[in-house]
C-alpha positions as CSV (number, residue, x, y, z in Angstrom):
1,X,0.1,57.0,0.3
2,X,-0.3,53.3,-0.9
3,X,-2.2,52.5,-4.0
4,X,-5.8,51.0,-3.3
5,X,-5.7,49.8,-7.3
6,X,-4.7,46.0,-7.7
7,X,-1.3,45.4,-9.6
8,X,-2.0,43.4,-12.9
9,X,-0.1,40.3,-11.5
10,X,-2.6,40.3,-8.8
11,X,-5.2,40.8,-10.5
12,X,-4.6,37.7,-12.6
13,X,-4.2,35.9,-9.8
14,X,-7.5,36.6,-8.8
15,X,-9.0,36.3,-12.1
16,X,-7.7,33.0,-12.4
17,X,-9.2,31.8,-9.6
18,X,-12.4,33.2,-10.0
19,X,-12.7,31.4,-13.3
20,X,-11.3,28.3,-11.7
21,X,-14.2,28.3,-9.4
22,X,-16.6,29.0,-12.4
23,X,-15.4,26.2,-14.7
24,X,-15.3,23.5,-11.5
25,X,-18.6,24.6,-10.4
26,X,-19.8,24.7,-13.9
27,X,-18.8,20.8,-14.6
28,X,-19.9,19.7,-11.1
29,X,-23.1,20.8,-12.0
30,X,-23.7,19.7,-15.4
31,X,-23.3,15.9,-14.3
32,X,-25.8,13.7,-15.1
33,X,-28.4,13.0,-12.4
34,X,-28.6,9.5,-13.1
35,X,-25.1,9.5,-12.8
36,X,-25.1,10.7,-8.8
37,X,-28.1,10.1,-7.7
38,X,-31.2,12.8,-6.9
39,X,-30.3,13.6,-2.8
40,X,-27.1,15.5,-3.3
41,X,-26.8,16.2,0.2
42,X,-25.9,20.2,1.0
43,X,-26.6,21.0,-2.4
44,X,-28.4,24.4,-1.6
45,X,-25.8,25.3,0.6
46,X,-23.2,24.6,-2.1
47,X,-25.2,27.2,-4.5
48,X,-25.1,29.7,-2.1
49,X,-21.1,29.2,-0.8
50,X,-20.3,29.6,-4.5
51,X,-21.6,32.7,-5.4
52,X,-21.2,34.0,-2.0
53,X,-17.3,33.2,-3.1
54,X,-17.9,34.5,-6.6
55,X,-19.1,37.9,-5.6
56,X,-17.1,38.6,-3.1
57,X,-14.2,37.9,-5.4
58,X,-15.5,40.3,-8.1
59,X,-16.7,43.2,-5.5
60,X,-13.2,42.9,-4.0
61,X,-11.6,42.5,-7.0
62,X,-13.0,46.1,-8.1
63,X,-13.2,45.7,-11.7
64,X,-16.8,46.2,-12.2
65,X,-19.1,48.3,-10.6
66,X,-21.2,46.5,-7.2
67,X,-24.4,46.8,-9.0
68,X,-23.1,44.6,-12.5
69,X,-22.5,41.8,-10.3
70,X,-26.0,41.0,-9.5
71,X,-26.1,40.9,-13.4
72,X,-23.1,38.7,-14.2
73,X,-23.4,36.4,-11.7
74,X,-27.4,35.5,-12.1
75,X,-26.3,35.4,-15.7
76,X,-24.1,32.9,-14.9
77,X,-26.6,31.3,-12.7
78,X,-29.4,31.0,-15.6
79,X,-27.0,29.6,-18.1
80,X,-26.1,26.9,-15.9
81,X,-29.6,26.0,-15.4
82,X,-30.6,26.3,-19.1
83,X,-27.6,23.8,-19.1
84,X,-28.6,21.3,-17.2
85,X,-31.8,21.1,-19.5
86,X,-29.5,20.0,-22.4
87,X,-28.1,16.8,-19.5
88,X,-31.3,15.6,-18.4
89,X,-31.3,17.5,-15.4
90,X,-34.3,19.7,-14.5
91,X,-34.4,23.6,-14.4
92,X,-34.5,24.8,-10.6
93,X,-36.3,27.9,-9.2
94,X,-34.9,26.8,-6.3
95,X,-31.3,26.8,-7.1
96,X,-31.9,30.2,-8.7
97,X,-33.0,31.3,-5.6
98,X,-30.2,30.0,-3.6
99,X,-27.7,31.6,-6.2
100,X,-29.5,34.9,-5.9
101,X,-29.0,34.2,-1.7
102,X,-24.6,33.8,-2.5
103,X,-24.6,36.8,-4.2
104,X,-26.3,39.3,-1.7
105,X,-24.8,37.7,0.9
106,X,-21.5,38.2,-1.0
107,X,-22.4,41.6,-2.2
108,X,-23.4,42.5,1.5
109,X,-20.5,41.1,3.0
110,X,-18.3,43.6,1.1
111,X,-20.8,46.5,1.3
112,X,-20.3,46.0,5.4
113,X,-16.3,45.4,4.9
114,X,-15.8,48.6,3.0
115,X,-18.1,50.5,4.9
116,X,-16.1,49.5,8.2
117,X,-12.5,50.6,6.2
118,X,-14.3,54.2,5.5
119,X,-15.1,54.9,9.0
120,X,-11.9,53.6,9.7
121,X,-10.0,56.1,7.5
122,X,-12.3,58.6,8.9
123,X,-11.7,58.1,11.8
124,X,-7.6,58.4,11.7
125,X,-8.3,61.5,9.4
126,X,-9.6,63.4,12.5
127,X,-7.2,62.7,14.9
């Protein structure tokens, strides 16, 4: 029977590149406006590929309960807009939204995945 549990040195792996994609995304967005201009095109889109990404790496990851990641990642969300305050950039509801958007597309994504593996096994189990 194989061992559904990730090995440490994968896990790392995937740890490091979850927190690659935080710190990137993290200094993208905490540029100055002024600095890039106000029409960022695809900027909602970007929000929502993100921590679409994010979650799924955490739900697949399976450190953490499904229902924590809502919590870490909108977390992560609101500090980055309490951020922006301190870089002349505004607080978005908007972004927020699109965050919250990522992760229950993320969250969902792996809900439907791991509900298609069960009926899989279940499947094989009675035949």
């Amino acid at each position: 029977m194989k061992n559904e549990r990730l090995t440490n040195k994968n896990l790392i792996i995937i740890f490091c590149f979850f927190f690659m994609i935080v710190i990137l995304f993290t200094i993208v967005t905490l540029i100055p406006k002024d600095t890039i201009g106000n029409d960022i095109p695809g900027e909602d889109f970007a929000h929502i590929y993100v921590f679409l990404i994010l979650s799924c790496i955490l739900c697949f990851s399976k450190v953490t309960h499904v229902k924590y990641i809502y919590l870490i990642l909108f977390s992560y969300g609101f500090l980055i807009e309490i951020l922006q305050l301190k870089v002349g950039r505004t607080y978005s509801y908007l972004d927020m939204l699109h965050n919250f958007i990522g992760i229950s597309l993320g969250i969902g994504f792996y809900l439907f995945v791991n509900k298609i593996i069960v009926l899989k096994k279940k499947s094989n189990f009675l035949k």
